[in-house]
C-alpha positions in Angstrom: 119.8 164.6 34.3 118.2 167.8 36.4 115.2 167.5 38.1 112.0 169.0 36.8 110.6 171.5 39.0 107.3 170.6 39.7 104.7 173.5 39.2 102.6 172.6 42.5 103.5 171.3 45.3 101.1 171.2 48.4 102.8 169.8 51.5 101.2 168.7 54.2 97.8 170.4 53.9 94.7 170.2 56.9 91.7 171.8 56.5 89.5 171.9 59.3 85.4 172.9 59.4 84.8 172.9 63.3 85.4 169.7 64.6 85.0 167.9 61.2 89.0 167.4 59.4 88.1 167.6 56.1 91.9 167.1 55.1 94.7 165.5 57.3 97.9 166.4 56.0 98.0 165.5 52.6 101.1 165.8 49.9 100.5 166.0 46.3 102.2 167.6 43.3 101.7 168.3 39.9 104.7 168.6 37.1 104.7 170.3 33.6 102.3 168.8 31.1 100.9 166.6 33.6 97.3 165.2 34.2 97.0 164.2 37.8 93.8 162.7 38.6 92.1 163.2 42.0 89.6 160.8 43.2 87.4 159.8 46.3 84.2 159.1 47.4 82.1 162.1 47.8 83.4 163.6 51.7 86.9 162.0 51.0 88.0 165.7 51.3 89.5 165.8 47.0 87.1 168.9 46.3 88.3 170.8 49.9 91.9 170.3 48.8 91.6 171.3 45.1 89.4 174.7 46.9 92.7 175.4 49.2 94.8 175.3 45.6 92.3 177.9 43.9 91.8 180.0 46.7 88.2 179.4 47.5 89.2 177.9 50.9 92.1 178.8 52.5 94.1 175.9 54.3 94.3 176.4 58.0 97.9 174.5 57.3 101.2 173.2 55.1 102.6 174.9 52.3 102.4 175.7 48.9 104.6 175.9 46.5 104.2 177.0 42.9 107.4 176.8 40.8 109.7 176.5 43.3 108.6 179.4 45.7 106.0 178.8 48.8 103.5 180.9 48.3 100.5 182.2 50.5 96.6 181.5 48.2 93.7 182.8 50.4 91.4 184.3 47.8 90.9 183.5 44.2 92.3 186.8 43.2 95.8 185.2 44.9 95.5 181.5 43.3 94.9 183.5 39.3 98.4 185.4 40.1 100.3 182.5 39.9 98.6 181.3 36.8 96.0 178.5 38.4 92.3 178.6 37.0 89.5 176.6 37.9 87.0 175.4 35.2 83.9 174.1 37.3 81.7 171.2 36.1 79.2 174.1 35.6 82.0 176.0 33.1 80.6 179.4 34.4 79.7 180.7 31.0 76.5 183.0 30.2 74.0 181.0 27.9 73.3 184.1 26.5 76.5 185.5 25.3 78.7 184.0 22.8 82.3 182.9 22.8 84.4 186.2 23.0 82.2 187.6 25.5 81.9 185.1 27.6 86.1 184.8 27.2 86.2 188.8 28.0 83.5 188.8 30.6 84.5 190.9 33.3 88.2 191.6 31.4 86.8 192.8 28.3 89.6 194.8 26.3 88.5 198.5 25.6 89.3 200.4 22.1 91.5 203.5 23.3 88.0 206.0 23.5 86.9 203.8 26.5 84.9 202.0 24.9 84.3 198.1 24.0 86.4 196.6 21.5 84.4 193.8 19.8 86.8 193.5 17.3 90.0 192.4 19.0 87.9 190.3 21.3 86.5 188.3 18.8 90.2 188.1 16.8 91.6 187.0 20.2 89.0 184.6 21.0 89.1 183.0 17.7 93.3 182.8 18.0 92.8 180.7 21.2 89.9 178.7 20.3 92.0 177.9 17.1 94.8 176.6 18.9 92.3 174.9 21.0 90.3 173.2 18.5 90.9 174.0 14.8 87.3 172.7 14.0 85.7 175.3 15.9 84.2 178.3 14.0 80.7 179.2 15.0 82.6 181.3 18.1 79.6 184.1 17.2 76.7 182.0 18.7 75.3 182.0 21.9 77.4 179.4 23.9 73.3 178.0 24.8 73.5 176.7 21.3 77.4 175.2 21.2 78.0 171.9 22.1 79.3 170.5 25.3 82.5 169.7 23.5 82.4 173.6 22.8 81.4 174.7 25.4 84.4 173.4 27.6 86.9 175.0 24.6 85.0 178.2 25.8 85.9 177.9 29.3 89.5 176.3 28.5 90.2 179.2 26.2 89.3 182.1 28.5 91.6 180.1 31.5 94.6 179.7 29.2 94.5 183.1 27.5 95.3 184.5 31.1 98.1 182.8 31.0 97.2 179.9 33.3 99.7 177.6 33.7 97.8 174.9 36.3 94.4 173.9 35.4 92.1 172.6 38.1 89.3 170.7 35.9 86.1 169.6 37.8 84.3 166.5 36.2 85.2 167.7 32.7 83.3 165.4 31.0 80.8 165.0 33.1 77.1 164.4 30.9 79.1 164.7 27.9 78.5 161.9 25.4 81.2 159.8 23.2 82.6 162.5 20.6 82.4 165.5 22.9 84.0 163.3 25.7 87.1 162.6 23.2 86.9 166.6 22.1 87.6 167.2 25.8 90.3 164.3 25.5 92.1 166.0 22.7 92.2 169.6 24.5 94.1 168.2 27.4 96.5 166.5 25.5 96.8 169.7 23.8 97.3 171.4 27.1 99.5 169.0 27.7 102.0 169.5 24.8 101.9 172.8 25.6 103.4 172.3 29.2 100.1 173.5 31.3 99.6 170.7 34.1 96.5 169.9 35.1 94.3 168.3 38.1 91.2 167.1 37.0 88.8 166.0 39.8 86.1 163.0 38.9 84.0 160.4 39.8 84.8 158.7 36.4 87.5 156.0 37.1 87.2 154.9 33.8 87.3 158.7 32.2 90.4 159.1 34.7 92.7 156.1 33.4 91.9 157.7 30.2 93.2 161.3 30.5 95.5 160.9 33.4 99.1 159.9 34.1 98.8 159.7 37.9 95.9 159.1 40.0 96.0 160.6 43.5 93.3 158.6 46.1 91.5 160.0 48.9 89.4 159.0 51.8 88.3 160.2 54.6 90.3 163.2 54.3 93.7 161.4 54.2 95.5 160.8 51.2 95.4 157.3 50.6 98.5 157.0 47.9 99.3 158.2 44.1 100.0 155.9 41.2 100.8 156.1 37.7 98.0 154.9 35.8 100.0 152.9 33.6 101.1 151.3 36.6 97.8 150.0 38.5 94.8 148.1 37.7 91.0 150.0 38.0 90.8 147.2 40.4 93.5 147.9 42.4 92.6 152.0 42.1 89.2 151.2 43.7 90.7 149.0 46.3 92.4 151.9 47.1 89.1 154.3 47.1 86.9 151.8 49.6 89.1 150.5 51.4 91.7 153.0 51.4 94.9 151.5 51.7 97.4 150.5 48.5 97.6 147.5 46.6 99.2 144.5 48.7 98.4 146.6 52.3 96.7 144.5 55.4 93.5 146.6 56.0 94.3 147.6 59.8 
């Protein structure tokens, strides 16, 4: 059987901000169609490492390798090349615009005269969205008056139709209640089937055993160890988060 090439690989990463290590040599991957969850106390150093993936903070060291090939990310511009997005717990939309301009904004597709073509826009946005989330037609309104459910098929739409391949998902469901939590549920498991991978960053332990099939723990800027989910206990995951060694370790 061949081995799957994993789309990610980040190999022995350290970031450093003066004399604080925010990250000391951590591993982690990420394979096709894959949810790998990353979670920490807040300073564990999960957000700096995910930022050194996107290109908002380059890694003073290690590698990273994106389908095979080490790559250099140092800028945002760099990380969107090789097909990673970020969708912030914020979503970066404009309240005020609706869904195909908020999908366009800032790559808004021009009609042949130079100027704006609302048209296409809104027949592309609705094609993703579609594929997104079938029961989502009111595209036209301002995104201020969509849902949470919606509002994260907004910025999920505008990642995927630039062709991103690795999603980095910040507290996805974060203030979202029960239906628009399982809305965001059934987008990544459409993401999933359609071989994007994804690393979705939360506090949620609960929200994490849900939607992920590994769980990567960090602490203190040191990656404590990654586990399948169907293979550990929330128990044994939060062990892992305070005390930050694996199941059956001796705390040293």
């Amino acid at each position: 059987m061949t081995k799957q090439t994993p789309l990610v690989e980040m190999r022995n990463i350290h970031k450093r901000f003066g004399g604080v290590h925010a990250v000391r040599d951590v591993s982690i991957d990420l394979m096709p169609g894959e949810v790998v969850g990353v979670v920490g106390h807040n300073g564990a150093g999960k957000t700096v490492l995910i930022k050194a993936l996107s290109g908002a903070i380059p890694c003073d060291e290690g590698k990273i390798i994106i389908n095979g090939q080490s790559v250099e990310i140092k800028r945002p511009r760099d990380a969107r090349r090789y097909g990673i997005e970020c969708i912030y717990q914020t979503l970066a939309l404009s309240d005020n615009l609706d869904a195909p301009a908020n999908l366009f904004l800032g790559r808004e597709l021009m009609t042949r005269y130079g100027m704006l073509d609302d048209g296409a826009m809104e027949n592309e946005a609705r094609k993703v969205i579609q594929r997104l989330n079938p029961n989502f037609t009111n595209i036209k309104d301002p995104v201020r008056n969509m849902s949470g459910g919606q509002r994260q098929s907004v910025a999920i739409a505008r990642a995927i139709y630039f062709n991103a391949k690795i999603l980095i998902m910040d507290e996805p469901t974060a203030a979202l209640g029960p239906q628009e939590t399982a809305m965001v549920a059934e987008l990544i498991e459409q993401l999933k089937s359609e071989g994007i991978g994804i690393f979705l960053i939360s506090h949620d332990l609960h929200g994490v055993f849900d939607l992920a099939d590994r769980i990567s723990v960090m602490k203190n800027g040191r990656l404590v160890g990654t586990r399948r989910t169907d293979q550990v206990s929330k128990d044994e995951v939060l062990g892992m988060i305070i005390l930050g060694k694996n199941p059956g370790e001796q705390v040293q």
